[in-house]
N, C-alpha and C positions, 0 to 999 in steps of 0.2 A: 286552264286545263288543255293543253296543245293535244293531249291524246284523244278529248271528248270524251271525260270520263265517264260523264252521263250518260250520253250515247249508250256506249259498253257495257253499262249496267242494266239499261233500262233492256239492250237484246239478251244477255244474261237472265234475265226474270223472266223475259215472258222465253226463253228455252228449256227453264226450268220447272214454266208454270206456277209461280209465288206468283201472290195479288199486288194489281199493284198500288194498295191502298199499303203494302209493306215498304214502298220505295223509297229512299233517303229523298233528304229534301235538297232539288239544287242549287241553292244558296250554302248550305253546309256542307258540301262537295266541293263547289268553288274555292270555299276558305279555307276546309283542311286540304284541299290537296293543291293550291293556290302554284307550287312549282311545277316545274317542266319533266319531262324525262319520269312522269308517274307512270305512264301504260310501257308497255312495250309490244313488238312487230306478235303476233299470234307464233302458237307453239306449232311446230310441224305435230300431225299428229303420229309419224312416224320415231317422233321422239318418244313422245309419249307409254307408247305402242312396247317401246325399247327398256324404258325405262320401269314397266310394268312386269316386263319378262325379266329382267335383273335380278329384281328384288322382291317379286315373286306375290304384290298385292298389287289390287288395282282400286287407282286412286277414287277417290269422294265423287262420284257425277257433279255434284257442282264444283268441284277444285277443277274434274277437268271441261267442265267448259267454258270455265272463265280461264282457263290458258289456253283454248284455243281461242278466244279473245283477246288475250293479251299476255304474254308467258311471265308472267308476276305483277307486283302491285309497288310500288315504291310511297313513301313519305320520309324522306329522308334517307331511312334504312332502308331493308326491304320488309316488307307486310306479308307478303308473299316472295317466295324464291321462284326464279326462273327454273323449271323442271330439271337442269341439270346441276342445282344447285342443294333439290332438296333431296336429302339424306339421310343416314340413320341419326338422332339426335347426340348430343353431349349432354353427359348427368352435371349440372351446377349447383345442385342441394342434396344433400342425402334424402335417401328414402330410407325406412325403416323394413327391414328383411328382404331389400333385394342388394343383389349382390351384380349380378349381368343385368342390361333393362333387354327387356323383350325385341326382336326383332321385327318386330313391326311397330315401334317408334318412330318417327321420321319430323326431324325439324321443318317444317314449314314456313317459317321468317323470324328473323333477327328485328325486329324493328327496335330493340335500345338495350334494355334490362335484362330482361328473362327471352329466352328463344321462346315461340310458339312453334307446339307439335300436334300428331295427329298420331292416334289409335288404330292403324287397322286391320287389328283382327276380329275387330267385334264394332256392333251399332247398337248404342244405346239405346235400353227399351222406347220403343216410340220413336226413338229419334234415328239420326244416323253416327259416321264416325265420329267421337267426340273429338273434339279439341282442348286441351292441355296447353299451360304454363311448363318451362323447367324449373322455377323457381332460383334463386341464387345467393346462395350462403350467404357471400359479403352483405349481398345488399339485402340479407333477414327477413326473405320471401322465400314459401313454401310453392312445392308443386301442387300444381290444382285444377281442374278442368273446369273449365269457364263458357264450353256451349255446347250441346248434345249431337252437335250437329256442324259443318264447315256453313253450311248454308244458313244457320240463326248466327255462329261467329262470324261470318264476313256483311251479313245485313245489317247486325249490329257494329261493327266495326266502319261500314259506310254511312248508317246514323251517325256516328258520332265522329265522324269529319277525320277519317285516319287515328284518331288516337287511341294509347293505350289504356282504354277506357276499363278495362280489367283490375288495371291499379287504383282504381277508386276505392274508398272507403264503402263497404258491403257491398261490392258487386259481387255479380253469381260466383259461388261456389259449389260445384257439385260434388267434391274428395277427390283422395286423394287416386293420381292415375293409376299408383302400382296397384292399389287397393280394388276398382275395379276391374282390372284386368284382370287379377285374377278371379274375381268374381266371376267376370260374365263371360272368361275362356279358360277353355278344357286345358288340364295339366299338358306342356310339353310331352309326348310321347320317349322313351327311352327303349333304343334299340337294340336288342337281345345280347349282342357281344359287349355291352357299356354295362350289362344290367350287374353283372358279380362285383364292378367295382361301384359302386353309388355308398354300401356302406363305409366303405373306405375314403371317398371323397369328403361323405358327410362327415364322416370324425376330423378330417385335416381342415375343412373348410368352419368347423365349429371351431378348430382351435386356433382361428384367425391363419389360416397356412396361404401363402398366394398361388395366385392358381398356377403360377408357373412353375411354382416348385411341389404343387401338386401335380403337375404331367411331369416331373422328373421323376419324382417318389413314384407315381405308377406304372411310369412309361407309356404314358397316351399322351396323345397329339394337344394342343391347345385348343384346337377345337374341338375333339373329343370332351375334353375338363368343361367347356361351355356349355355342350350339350347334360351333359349330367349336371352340373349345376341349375340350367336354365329348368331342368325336370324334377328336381329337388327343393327352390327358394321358392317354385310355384304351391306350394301346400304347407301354409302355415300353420304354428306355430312352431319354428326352430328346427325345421326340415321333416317335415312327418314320415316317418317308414312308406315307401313307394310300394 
């Protein structure tokens, strides 16, 4: 581990105040992360700063202070994205009744199969942002959120020596992420000039219409059609009257 990955972790924990009877063990540091090029130089936090103001959440306290540690995580893939690499996610599996995913989605690393994301517009009861699977058709894996928390995903992800330890046979499953989100966040708001067209969306978007040719049929922008959609698939079952 040329970066000291133990190091890194061990001033990570106690910045965070986790016990450190919670700490991976460093012999299973050593052999999952056994290659070169795992840490990298710390995140400016002027990036960070930057990257908060974009897009409009601010990140996990522990996501950002193990990037000012080191701006991702590598085992092969990335574990973690370097801050200007994490972004809104891509959908690989369907979900059942969404149609746009939330804006507050954001992949947080590629490491093989399925992207990991993170939640944040809400923190699970008890816990903090959760962390998410995308799941991936081909490979006949559902989306699923697998830690209540970055900070119990990435402890346990340093237990078990980088790997995708998620893909185990009964590892956690807490549901699905569309499904909480809308749970545990308030309907998209819909704003007053959008509001005469919702009935009208709703009938072309029931009739499988795309949304681009639902901003032709109304004459609104394409992101106008996102915004009434995103305030619509939020209240299930099959678009509820807003």
């Amino acid at each position: 581990m040329a970066c000291q990955l133990g190091a890194l972790v061990n001033c990570w924990m106690a910045w965070g105040g986790i016990e450190s009877s919670l700490a991976p063990d460093d012999e299973v540091l050593a052999t999952g992360f056994a290659e070169t090029d795992v840490c990298r130089p710390p995140a400016d936090p002027g990036a960070i700063a930057a990257w908060e103001n974009r897009h409009g959440f601010r990140l996990p306290t522990g996501l950002r202070a193990w990037m000012l540690l080191s701006n991702g995580l590598y085992r092969g893939g990335p574990l973690i994205h370097p801050i200007t690499a994490i972004g809104p996610m891509v959908i690989f599996a369907r979900m059942n009744e969404l149609l746009i995913q939330p804006e507050s989605w954001f992949e947080l690393g590629n490491p093989n199969i399925e992207t990991v994301c993170v939640d944040l517009a809400y923190r699970w009861p008890g816990g903090g942002h959760p962390i998410f699977v995308s799941g991936d058709d081909e490979a006949g894996t559902s989306p699923r959120i697998i830690a209540r928390s970055f900070e119990e995903w990435f402890l346990e992800l340093l237990r078990q020596g980088g790997r995708e330890y998620w893909l185990d046979p009964g590892s956690t499953d807490l549901g699905d992420p569309w499904a909480a989100h809308r749970r545990f966040t308030p309907q998209p708001e819909l704003p007053g000039r959008l509001r005469r067209f919702a009935a009208e969306v709703r009938s072309l978007v029931s009739a499988r219409v795309d949304e681009r040719e639902i901003a032709a049929r109304t004459g609104l922008s394409n992101d106008d059609v996102e915004v009434i959609i995103r305030h619509l698939q939020h209240v299930p079952p099959d678009f509820a009257p807003s």
